[in-house]
DRENKOL-263256 format. One record per residue (C-alpha): residue number from 1; residue in one letter; x, y, z. Coordinates in nm, 2 decimals. Layout:
! DRENKOL-263256
    n  res       u       v       w
  NUM    A       X       Y       Z
...
END
This chain:
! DRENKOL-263256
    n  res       u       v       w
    1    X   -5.29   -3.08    4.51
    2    X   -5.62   -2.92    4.35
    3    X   -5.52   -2.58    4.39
    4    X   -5.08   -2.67    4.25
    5    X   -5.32   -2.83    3.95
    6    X   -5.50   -2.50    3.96
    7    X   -5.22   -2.26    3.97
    8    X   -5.06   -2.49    3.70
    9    X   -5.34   -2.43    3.44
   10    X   -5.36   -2.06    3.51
   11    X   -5.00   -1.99    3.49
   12    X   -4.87   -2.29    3.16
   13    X   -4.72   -2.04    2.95
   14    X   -4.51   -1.91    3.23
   15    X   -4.28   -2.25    3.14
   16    X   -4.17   -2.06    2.85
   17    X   -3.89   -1.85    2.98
   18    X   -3.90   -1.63    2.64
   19    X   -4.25   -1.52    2.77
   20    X   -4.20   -1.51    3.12
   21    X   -3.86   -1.23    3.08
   22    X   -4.12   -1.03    2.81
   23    X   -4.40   -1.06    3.12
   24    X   -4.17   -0.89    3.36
   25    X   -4.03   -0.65    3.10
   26    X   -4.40   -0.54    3.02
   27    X   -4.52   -0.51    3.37
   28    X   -4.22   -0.28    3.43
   29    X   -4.32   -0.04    3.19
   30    X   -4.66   -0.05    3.26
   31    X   -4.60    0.07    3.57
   32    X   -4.41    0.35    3.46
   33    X   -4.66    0.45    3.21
   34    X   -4.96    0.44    3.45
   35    X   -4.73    0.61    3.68
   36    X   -4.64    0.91    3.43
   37    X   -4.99    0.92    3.33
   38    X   -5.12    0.97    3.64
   39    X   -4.81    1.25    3.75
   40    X   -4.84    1.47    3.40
   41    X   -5.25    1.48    3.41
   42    X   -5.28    1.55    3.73
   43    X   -5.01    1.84    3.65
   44    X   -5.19    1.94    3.34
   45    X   -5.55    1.95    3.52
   46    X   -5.39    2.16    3.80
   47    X   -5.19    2.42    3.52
   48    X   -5.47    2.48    3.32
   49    X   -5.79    2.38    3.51
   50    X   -5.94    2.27    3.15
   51    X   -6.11    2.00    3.04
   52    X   -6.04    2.03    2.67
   53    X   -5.66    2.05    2.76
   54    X   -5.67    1.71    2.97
   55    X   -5.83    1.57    2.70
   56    X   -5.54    1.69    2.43
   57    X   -5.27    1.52    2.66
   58    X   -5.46    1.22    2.67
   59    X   -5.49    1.23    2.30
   60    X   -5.10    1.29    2.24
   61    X   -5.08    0.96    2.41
   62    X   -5.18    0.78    2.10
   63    X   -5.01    0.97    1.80
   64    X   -4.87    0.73    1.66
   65    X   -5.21    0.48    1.61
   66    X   -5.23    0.69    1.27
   67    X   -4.89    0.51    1.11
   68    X   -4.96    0.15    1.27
   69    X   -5.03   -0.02    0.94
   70    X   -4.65    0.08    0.86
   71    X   -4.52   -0.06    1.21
   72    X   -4.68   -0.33    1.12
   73    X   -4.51   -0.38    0.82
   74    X   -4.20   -0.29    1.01
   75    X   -4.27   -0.58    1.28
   76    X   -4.34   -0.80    1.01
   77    X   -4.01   -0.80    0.88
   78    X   -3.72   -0.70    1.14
   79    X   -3.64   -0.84    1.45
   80    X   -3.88   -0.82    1.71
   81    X   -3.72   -0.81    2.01
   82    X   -3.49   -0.57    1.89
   83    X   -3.74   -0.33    1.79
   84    X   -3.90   -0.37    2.16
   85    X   -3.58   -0.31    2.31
   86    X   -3.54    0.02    2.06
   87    X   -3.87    0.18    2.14
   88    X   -3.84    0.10    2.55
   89    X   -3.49    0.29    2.54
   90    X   -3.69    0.53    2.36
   91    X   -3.92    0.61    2.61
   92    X   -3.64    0.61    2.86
   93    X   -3.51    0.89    2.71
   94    X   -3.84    1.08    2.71
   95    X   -3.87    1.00    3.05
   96    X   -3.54    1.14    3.15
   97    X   -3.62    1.50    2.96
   98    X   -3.92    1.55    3.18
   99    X   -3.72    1.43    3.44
  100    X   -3.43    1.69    3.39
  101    X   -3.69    1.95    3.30
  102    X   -3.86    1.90    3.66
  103    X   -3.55    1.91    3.87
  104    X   -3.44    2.29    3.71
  105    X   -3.77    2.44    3.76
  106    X   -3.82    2.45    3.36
  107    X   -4.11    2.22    3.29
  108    X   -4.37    2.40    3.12
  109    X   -4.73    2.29    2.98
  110    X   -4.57    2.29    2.60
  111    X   -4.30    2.09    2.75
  112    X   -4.57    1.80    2.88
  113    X   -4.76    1.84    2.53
  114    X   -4.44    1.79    2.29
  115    X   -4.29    1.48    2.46
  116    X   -4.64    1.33    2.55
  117    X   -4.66    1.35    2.14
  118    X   -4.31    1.16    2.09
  119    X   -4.40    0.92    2.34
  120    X   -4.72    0.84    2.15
  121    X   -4.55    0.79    1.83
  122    X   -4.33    0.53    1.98
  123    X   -4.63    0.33    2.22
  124    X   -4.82    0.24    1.91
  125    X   -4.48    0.11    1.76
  126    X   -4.44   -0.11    2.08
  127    X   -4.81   -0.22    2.11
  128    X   -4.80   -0.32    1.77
  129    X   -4.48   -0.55    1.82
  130    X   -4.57   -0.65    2.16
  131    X   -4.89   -0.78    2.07
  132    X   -4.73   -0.98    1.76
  133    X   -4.44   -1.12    1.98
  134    X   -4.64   -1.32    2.17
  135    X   -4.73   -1.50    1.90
  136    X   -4.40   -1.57    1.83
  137    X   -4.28   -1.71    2.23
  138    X   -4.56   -1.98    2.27
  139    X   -4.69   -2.28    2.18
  140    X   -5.05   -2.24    1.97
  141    X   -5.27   -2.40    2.23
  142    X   -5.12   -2.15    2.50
  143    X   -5.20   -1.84    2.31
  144    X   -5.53   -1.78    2.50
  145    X   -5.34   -1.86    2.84
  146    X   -5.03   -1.61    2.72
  147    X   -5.26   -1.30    2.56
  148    X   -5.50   -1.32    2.92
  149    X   -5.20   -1.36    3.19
  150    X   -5.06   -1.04    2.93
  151    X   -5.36   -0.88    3.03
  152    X   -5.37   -1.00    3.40
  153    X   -4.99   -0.90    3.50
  154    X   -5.09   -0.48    3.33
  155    X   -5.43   -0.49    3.53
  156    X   -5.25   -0.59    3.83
  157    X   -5.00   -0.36    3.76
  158    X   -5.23   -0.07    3.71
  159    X   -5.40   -0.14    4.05
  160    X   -5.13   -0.04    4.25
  161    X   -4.90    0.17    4.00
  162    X   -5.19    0.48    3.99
  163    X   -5.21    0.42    4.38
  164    X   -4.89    0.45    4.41
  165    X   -4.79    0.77    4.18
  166    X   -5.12    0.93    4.39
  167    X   -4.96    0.90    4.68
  168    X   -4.64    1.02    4.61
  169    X   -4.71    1.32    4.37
  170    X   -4.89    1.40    4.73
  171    X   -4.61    1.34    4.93
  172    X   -4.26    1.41    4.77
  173    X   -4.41    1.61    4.50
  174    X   -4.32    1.61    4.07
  175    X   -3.95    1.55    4.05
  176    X   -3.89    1.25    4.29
  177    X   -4.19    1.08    4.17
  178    X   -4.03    1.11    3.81
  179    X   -3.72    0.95    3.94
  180    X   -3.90    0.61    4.00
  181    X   -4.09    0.67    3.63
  182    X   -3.74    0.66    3.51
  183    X   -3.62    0.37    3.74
  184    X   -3.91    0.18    3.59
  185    X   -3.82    0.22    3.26
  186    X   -3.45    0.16    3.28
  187    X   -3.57   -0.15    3.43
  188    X   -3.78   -0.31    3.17
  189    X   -3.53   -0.28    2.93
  190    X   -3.31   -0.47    3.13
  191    X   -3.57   -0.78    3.10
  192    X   -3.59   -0.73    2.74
  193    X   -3.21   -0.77    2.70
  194    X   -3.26   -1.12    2.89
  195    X   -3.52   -1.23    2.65
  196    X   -3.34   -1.46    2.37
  197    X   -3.44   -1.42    2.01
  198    X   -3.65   -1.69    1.95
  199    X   -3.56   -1.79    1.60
  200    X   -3.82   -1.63    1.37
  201    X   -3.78   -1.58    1.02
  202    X   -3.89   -1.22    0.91
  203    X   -4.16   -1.22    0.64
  204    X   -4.28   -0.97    0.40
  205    X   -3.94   -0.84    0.30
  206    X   -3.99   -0.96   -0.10
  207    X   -4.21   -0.71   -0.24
  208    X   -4.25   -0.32   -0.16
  209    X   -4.37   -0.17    0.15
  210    X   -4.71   -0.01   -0.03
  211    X   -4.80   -0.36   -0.15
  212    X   -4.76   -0.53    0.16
  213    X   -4.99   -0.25    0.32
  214    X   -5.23   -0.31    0.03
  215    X   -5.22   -0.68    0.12
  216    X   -5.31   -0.62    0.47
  217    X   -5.63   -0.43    0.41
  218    X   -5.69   -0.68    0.14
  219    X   -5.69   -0.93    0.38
  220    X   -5.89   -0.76    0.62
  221    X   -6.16   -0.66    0.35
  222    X   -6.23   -1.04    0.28
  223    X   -6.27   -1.15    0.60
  224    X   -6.54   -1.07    0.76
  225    X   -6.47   -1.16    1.15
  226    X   -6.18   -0.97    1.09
  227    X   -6.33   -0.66    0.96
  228    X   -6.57   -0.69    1.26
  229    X   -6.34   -0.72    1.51
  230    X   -6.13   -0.41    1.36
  231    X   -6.47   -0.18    1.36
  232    X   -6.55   -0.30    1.70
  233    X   -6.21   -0.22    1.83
  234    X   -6.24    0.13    1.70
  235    X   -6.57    0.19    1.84
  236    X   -6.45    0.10    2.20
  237    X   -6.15    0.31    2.16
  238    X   -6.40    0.63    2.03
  239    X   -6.62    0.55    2.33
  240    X   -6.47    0.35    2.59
  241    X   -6.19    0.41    2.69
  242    X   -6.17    0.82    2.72
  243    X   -6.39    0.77    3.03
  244    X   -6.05    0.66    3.22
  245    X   -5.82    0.77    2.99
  246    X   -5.92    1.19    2.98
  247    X   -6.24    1.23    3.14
  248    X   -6.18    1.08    3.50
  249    X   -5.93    1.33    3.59
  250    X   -6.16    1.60    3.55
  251    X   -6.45    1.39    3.70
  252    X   -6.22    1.32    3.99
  253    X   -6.13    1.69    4.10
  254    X   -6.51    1.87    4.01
  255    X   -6.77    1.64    4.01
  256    X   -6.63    1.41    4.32
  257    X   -6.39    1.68    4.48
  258    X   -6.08    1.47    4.60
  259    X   -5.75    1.50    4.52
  260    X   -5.48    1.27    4.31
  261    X   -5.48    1.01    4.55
  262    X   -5.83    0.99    4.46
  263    X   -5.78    0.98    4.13
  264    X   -5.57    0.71    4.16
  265    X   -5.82    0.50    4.33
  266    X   -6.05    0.54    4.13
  267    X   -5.82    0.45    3.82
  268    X   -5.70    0.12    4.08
  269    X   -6.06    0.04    4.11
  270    X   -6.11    0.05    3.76
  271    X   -5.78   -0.17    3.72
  272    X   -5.91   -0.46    3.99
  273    X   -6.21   -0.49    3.80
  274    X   -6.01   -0.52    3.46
  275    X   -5.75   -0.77    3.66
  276    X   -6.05   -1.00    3.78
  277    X   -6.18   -1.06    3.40
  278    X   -5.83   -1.11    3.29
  279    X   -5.72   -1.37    3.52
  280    X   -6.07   -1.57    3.49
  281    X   -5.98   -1.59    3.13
  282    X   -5.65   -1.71    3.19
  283    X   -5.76   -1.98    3.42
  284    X   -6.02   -2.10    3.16
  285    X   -5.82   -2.42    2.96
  286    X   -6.10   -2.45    2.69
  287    X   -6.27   -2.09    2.64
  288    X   -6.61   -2.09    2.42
  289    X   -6.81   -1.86    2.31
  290    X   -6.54   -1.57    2.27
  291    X   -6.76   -1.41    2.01
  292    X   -7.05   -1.35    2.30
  293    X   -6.86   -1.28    2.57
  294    X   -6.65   -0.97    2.39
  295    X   -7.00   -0.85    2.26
  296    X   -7.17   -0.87    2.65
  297    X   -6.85   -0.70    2.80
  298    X   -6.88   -0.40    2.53
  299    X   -7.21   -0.33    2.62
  300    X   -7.17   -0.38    2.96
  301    X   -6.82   -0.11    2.98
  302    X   -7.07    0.13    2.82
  303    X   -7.37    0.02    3.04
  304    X   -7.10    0.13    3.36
  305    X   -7.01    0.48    3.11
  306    X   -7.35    0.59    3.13
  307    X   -7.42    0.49    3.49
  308    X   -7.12    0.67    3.60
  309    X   -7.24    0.99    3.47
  310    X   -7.54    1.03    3.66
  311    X   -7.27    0.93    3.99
  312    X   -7.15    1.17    4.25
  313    X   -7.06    0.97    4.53
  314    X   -6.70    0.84    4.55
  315    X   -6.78    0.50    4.70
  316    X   -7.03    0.44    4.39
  317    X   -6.80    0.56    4.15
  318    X   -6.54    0.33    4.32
  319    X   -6.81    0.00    4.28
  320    X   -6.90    0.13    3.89
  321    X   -6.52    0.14    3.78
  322    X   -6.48   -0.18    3.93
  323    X   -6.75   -0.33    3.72
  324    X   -6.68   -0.13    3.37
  325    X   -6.27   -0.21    3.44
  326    X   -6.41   -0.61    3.48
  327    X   -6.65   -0.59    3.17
  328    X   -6.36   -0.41    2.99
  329    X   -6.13   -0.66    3.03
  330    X   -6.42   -0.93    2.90
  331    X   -6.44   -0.76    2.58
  332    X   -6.12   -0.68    2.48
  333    X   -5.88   -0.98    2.60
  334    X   -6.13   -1.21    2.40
  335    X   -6.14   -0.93    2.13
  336    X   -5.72   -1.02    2.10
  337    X   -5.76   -1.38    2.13
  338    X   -6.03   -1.38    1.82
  339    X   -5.83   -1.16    1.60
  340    X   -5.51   -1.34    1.66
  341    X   -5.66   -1.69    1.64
  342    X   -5.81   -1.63    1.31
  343    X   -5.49   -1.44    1.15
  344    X   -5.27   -1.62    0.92
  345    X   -4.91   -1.62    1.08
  346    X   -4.70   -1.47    0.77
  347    X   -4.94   -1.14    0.81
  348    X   -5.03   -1.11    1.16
  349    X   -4.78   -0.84    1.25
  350    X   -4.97   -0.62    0.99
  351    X   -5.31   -0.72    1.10
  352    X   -5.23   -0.59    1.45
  353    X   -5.10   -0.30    1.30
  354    X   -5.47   -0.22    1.15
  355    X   -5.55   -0.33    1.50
  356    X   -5.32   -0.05    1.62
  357    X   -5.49    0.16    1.35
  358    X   -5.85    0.13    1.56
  359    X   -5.70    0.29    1.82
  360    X   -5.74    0.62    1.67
  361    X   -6.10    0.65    1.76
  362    X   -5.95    0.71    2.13
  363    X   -5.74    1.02    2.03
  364    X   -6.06    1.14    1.82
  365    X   -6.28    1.04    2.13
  366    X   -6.09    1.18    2.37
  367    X   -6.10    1.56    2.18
  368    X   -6.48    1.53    2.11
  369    X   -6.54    1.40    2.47
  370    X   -6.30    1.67    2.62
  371    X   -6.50    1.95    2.36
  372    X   -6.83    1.80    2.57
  373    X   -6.68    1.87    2.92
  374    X   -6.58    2.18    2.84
  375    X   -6.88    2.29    2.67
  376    X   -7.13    2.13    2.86
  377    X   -7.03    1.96    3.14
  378    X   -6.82    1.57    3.23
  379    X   -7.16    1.39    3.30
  380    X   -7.29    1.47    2.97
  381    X   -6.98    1.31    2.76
  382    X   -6.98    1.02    2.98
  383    X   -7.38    0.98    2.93
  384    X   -7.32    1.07    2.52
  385    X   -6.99    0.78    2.52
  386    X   -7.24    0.51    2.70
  387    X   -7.50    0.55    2.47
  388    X   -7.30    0.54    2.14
  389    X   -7.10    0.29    2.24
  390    X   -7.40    0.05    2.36
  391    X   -7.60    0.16    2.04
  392    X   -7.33    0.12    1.77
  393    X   -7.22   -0.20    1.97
  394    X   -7.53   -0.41    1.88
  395    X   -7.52   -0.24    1.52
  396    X   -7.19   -0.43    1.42
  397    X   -7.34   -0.75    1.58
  398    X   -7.68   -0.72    1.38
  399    X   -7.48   -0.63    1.03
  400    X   -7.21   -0.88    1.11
  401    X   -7.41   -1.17    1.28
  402    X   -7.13   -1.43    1.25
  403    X   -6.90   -1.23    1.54
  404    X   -7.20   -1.36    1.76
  405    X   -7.12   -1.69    1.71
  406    X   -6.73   -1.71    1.75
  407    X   -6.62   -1.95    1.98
END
């Protein structure tokens, strides 16, 4: 009885079958995406044997962060399920070019770079609306439940899904690999045609699309837990996250010497961690003291940055992923419950899209850390992203004291 009342608590918004299809939809192209990520660095680390280079895929990822505002105007006021069902066909069809390009023997470095590019356009686009939608599928009081078991079902999935694409890329090689990318992808849209709309009128349609942009940085300029929240968010993306996103790839194959099923254990390890702090949010029913508990996990991500550079053993490096994914997941789930819970519904699509916007410190990050790898070596732009990101961390706090006391 103690643990149905358990699994119960953990799992309430998964009695709204809106979120639950959008769950399964999500997780499917996670897995694809940590999957494809995995497949093309490994390819692009093995081509051109560069750090720099690894680093420019990584960033390609995230071309699009630079127009979020716009999507979020966009999500704002169309449809949103039909807008996540638009940009997961679209990355279908990306998916099937590198696919085709594989199987003739024609895939080329330029070829990785260009589609990795078009794909990054569109992932903003869908993080943007995904993020909103949720919102939009459950009850107030299950926000925090719906955002964490979000977060839970993508760490799980990016235990096994890097693990997996490892293996295979060892075994069957490139092409066949791709065809279960693909099969992943066709997938979740499949889910997201099962979702029904869930009857929200579209808002911000009555005035022009420049003064609804203005109005969101208007917005964000007032409020001050907002505007800390945004820098923070950016500073994590500029620090935190090109230590798995670029830089472990290249740490994997010359500072610990193994191959890409290492790689993806180490990114799995980094995932359990992340898993374990989302799923301990999600079984939380009254959460306090969000505002500390982002803060702590910031510093402690970085704290697991800086330790990993000094780190040549692959069991350690295993045990330090674990703990960074787990502080990781800390930070930012709470981050997204904060700036969520203190949006005003009518502009929360465009919030998130300035939320979106943050992530552009990870493309700049990723080219400045990938310069530093190149230049001087992989240890010395993890150490440089640990200490910024620990240093800057309590800087925001100290200017903007009132994040410290969120709850």
């Amino acid at each position: 009885m103690i643990g149905r009342a358990v699994a119960g608590q953990l799992l309430r918004s998964f009695r709204t079958r809106n979120y639950r299809q959008l769950w399964y939809a999500d997780n499917l192209m996670t897995a694809a995406e940590q999957m494809e990520f995995l497949v093309l660095a490994w390819y692009v680390v093995t081509q051109t044997t560069s750090p720099f280079w690894v680093a420019l895929f990584a960033a390609l990822r995230f071309t699009g962060t630079m127009f979020a505002p716009f999507y979020g105007i966009v999500v704002d006021r169309y449809d949103r399920r039909k807008l996540l069902i638009f940009s997961r066909l679209g990355f279908a069809g990306i998916a099937l070019c590198i696919l085709l390009l594989s199987f003739t023997g024609q895939l080329q470095i330029w070829h990785v770079f260009v589609l990795t590019a078009l794909a990054g356009m569109g992932r903003s686009f869908d993080n943007v609306t995904r993020q909103t939608f949720i919102a939009d599928l459950v009850e107030r009081g299950d926000l925090p439940n719906a955002i964490a078991l979000t977060r839970t079902g993508r760490d799980a999935t990016q235990i096994f899904a890097p693990i997996v694409g490892g293996v295979l890329l060892d075994l069957i090689g490139l092409n066949w690999t791709y065809l279960l990318v693909m099969a992943l992808h066709l997938s979740g849209v499949f889910f997201m045609t099962l979702l029904r709309p869930p009857g929200r009128t579209p808002t911000a349609r009555g005035s022009s699309v420049l003064s609804n942009l203005a109005e969101s940085f208007r917005y964000a300029g007032k409020n001050q837990i907002i505007l800390a929240l945004l820098l923070l968010a950016f500073l994590v993306n500029l620090t935190g996250f090109p230590m798995t996103l670029g830089l472990t790839p290249v740490y994997a194959k010359d500072v610990l010497g193994t191959t890409s099923t290492g790689l993806g254990l180490l990114l799995g390890a980094y995932s359990v961690g992340s898993f374990m702090g989302s799923i301990a949010i999600a079984g939380v029913a009254d959460l306090r003291r969000l505002g500390r508990l982002m803060v702590l996990g910031a510093v402690v991500w970085h704290l697991g940055i800086l330790v990993l550079s000094q780190t040549s053993w692959f069991g350690a490096a295993l045990a330090i992923l674990a703990l960074s994914g787990l502080a990781q997941a800390l930070s930012m789930v709470t981050m997204s419950i904060l700036l969520l819970g203190n949006t005003s519904a009518d502009i929360r699509g465009r919030i998130m899209g300035l939320r979106s916007l943050a992530v552009y410190g990870l493309p700049i990050g990723l080219l400045i850390s990938g310069g530093i790898a190149d230049g001087v070596s992989v240890a010395a732009a993890l150490a440089i992203n640990g200490i910024v990101g620990m240093v800057v961390t309590v800087a925001i706090v100290l200017r903007f004291r009132g994040v410290w006391r969120l709850a």
